[in-house]
N, C-alpha and C positions, 0 to 999 in steps of 0.2 A: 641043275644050276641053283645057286642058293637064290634064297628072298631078301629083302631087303634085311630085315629082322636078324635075320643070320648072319648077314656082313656085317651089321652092327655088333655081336656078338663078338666077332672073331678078332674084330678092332679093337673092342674094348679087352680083352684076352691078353693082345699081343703089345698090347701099345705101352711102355713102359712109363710109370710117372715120373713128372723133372724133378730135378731136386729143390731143395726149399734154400732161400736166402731172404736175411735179414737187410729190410729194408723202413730208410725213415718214412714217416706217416704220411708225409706230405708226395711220397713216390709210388702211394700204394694203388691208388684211383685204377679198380679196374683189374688189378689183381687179384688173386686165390688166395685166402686166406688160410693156414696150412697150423693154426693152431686154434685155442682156443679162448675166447678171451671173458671174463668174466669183469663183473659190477666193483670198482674200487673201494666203492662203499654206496650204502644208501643213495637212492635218485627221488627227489631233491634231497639232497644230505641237508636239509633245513627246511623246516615250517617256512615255506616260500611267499611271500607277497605277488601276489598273480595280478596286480593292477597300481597304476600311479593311484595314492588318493590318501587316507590316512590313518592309522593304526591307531583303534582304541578299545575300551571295554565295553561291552556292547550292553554289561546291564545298564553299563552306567547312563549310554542314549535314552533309558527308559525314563529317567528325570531331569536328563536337561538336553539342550539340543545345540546350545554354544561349545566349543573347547577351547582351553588357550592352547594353541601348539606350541609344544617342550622343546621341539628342534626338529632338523628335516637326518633324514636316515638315506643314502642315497644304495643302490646298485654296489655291492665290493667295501661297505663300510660294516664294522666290527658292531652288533646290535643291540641295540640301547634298553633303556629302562625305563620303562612307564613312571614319572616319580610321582604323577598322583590320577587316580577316577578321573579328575575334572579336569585332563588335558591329555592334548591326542601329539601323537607324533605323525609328521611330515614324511610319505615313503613313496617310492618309488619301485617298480616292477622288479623283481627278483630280488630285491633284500630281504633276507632276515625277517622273522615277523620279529616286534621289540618284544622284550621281557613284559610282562602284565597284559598285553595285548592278546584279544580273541578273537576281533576281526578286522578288514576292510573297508573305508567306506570310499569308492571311487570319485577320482576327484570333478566329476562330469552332478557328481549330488551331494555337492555342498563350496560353499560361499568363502573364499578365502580375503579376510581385513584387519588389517593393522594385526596381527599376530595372532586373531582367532579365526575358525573354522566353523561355519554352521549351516549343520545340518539342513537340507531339504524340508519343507512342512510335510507331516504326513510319512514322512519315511522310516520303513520300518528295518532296523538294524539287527542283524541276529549272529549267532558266535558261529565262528567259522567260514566267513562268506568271503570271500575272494581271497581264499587262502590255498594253494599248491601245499597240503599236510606231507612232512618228511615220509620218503619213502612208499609212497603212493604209487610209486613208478617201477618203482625195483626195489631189493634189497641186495648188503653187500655180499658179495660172493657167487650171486646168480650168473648163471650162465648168458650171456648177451649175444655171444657171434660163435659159429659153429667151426671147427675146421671143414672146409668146402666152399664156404661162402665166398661168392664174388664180391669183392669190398665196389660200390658204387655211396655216391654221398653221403646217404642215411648211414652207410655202414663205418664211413670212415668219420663220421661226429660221433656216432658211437662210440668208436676206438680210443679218439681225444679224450672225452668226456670219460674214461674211462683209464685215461693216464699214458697210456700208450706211445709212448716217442717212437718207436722202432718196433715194426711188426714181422712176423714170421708170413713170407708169402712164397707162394710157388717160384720158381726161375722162370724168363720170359723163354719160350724156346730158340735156338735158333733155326728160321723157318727159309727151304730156298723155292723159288717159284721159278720152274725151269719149262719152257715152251719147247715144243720141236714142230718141224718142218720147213724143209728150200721153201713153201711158199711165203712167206712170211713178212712182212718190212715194218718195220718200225714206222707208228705216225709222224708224220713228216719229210720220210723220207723222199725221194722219189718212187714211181709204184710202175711197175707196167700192167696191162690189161689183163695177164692169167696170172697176176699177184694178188694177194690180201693182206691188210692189214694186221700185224699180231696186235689184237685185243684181248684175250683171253688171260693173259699175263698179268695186266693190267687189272681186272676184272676180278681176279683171284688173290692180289695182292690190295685193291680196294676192301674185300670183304672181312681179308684178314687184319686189316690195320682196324676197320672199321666195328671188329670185335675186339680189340686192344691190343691186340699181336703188332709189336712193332717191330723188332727185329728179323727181315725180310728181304734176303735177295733175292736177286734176279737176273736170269742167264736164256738166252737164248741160242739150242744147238739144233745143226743144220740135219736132215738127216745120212748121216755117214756114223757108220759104224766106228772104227775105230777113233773120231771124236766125239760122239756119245759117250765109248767106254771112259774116254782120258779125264771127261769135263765131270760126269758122273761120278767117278771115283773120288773128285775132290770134293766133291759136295756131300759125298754120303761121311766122309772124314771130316768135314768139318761145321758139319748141320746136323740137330735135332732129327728134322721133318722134311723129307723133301715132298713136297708136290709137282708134277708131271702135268700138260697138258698135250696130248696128241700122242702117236704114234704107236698106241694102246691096243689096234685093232687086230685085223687076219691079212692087211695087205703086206706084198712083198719088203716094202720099206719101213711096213710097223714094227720098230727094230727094238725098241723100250725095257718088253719082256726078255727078250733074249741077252741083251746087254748087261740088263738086272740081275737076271740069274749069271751071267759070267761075271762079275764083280762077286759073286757071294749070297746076292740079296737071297732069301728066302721067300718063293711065293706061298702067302698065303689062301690066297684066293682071286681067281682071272674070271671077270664074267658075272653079274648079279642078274637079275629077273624082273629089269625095270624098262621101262623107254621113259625119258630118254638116259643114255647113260651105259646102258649094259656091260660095256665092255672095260669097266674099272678094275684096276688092279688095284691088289695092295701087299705088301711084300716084308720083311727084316731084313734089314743087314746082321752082319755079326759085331759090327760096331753098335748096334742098339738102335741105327739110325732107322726112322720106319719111310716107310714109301708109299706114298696113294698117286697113284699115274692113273688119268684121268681122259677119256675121252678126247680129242680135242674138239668135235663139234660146239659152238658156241653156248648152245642150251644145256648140254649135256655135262657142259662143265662148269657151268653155274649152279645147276642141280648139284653136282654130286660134293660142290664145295659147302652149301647148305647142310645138304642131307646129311654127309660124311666127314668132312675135312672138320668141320668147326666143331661140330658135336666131340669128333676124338679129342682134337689139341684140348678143348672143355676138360674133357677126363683126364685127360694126361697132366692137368696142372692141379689134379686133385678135388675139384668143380664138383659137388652132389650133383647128382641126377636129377634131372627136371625134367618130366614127361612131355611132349610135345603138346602145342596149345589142340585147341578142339575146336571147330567150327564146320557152320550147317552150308553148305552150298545153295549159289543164292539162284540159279537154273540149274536144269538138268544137263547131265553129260551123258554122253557114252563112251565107253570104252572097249574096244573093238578087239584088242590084243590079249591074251591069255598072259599079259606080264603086268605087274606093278606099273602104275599108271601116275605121273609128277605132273600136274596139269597147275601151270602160270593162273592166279588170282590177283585180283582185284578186291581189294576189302571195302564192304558197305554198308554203309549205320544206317536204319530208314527212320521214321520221324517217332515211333515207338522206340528206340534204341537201341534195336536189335543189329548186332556185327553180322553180314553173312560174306560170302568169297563167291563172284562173278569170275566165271570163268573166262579165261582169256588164253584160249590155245594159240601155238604157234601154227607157220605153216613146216614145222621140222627142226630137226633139232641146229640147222643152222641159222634158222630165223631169231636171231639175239634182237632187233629190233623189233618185235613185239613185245620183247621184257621192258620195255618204258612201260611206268607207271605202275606196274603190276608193284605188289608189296611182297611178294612171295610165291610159293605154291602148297598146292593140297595132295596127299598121296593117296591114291585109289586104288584100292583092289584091283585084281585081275580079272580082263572081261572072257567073253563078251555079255555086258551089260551095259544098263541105263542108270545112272545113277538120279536117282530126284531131287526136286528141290528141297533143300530140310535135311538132305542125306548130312552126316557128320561124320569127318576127316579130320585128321591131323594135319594141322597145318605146320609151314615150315618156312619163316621168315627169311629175304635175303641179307 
């Protein structure tokens, strides 16, 4: 049976990347970055005024301490000329330093009347002082955003700042989130007593919107075989990605694999070496389209949408590799089982700083209401062992 480690291999292998489309800047929040984008020119492309207050020569403060001010220079105005030692000019945050000017003097130390400026007593004035010097920041041409990059805020003022109207980013997929099981009703509907609610549908389409995946149907088939095949075949025609919850297992009605492979799909791998979860498939079509069918116990397939589902569609849009975070466990566990171990945390700062992950096991992998408030989970070795406090795991956000 493979390990986890391995499934992830086999995904990243098979999983084919989307294609790239040009999209305006304002649409990119959250997408893959799929080119590369460099410095338009110099950062600040000007000797920057880093404070309101006033631009003057700074030997010249060494013998007087009045200016007359020459004119005010605001933000976006074309930069002026010092026209003599014994007057300052009037500036504002991010203009232009003026012509003959060396530094700063903020306007919080010094006196503004009837058209002159003066100095503070005692203040000492020196060249260069509240100045953003050209190019401090960057130069043009430098490299600034990588292809791979996930455009979030910082990246996408980059982008502007950097001229950008139209960027090259991955395509969103199209992703369908397909449930099975007769037990199943929609919230709201009417329920009878050996019914359940389908949640898990829900739960798996929160995560993915929730990582910027918005393009996301949703289908719910009953278990019958020849409706499986009919519903599946459209889906595998006309979606990216399909994810699957239920019907994955060894019983009479776990009909998923079977129906997979009679469509086409190729398995590439039934079965990993985990609890909760183990019984994941993941599969190709000949259409390109990939398949991760998915447990349906309720833990199991919030796990494997973490562990598996997000991490690929990540790759598949081109997404550098980020190694998962790392943190210490904040009590011991045990781990009873000879399989890869997904144990529900709790993350906690103490009054020194430190993050560690309180465990918070379920009672089974149908226990989804233990997953309140948990932040995620941590993956453990295989036992049987203790793991201790301080032990450090990979963690795995929901």
């Amino acid at each position: 049976m493979l390990a986890p480690a391995e499934a992830d291999e086999l995904i990243a292998r098979h999983l084919a990347c989307l294609p790239v489309e040009s999209l305006p800047l304002a649409q990119c929040a959250g997408a893959v970055l799929r080119e590369n984008i460099h410095a338009e020119r110099d950062q600040p492309p000007f000797d920057r005024v880093a404070m309101d207050g006033i631009a003057l020569e700074a030997e010249a403060a060494q013998r007087r301490r009045v200016f007359a001010v020459q004119a005010t220079q605001a933000a976006g105005d074309a930069p002026l000329t010092l026209a003599s030692r014994d007057s300052c000019i009037e500036v504002m945050t991010g203009t232009p330093l003026p012509g003959g000017c060396d530094c700063v003097v903020p306007v919080e130390q010094i006196v503004m009347d009837h058209g002159q400026a003066a100095l503070q007593d005692g203040l000492e004035v020196k060249p260069g002082q509240n100045i953003h010097r050209r190019a401090t920041d960057t130069h043009k041409g430098v490299l600034l955003l990588a292809a791979g990059t996930r455009l979030g805020p910082p990246e996408i003022a980059i982008a502007a700042a950097a001229g950008m109207a139209r960027i090259r980013v991955s395509s969103q997929p199209m992703l369908a989130v397909i449930s099975t099981g007769n037990e199943l009703v929609e919230p709201g509907e009417p329920i009878e007593a050996h019914q359940i609610r389908r949640s898990n549908a829900y739960a798996i389409g929160a995560a993915l919107r929730l990582h910027g995946f918005q393009r996301v149907a949703d289908d719910h088939i009953n278990d019958d075989e020849a409706e499986l095949a009919r519903r599946l075949k459209f889906h595998l025609e006309t979606h990216d990605v399909l994810v699957l919850s239920g019907g994955v297992s060894m019983g009479k009605l776990d009909l998923v694999p079977k129906v997979l492979e009679s469509l086409g799909v190729r398995c590439v791998f039934h079965k990993v070496a985990q609890r909760p979860g183990k019984p994941l498939w993941f599969g190709i079509a000949a259409t390109g389209a990939a398949v991760l069918a998915l447990p349906g116990n309720p833990v199991s397939t919030a796990v494997c949408v973490s562990r598996y589902v997000l991490p690929a569609l990540a790759a598949s849009q081109g997404q550098s590799a980020r190694p998962p975070e790392r943190i210490a466990l904040g009590e011991p566990f045990t781990v009873n089982a000879p399989l890869t171990f997904f144990l529900p945390v709790r993350l906690e700062t103490d009054e020194a700083g430190c993050c560690s992950a309180k465990p918070r096991p379920t009672h089974g992998s149908g226990d989804f209401t233990a997953l309140a408030g948990t932040d995620g989970f941590v993956e453990l070795p295989p036992g049987p062992r203790t793991y201790p406090r301080g032990f450090v795991a990979s963690l795995y956000r929901w």
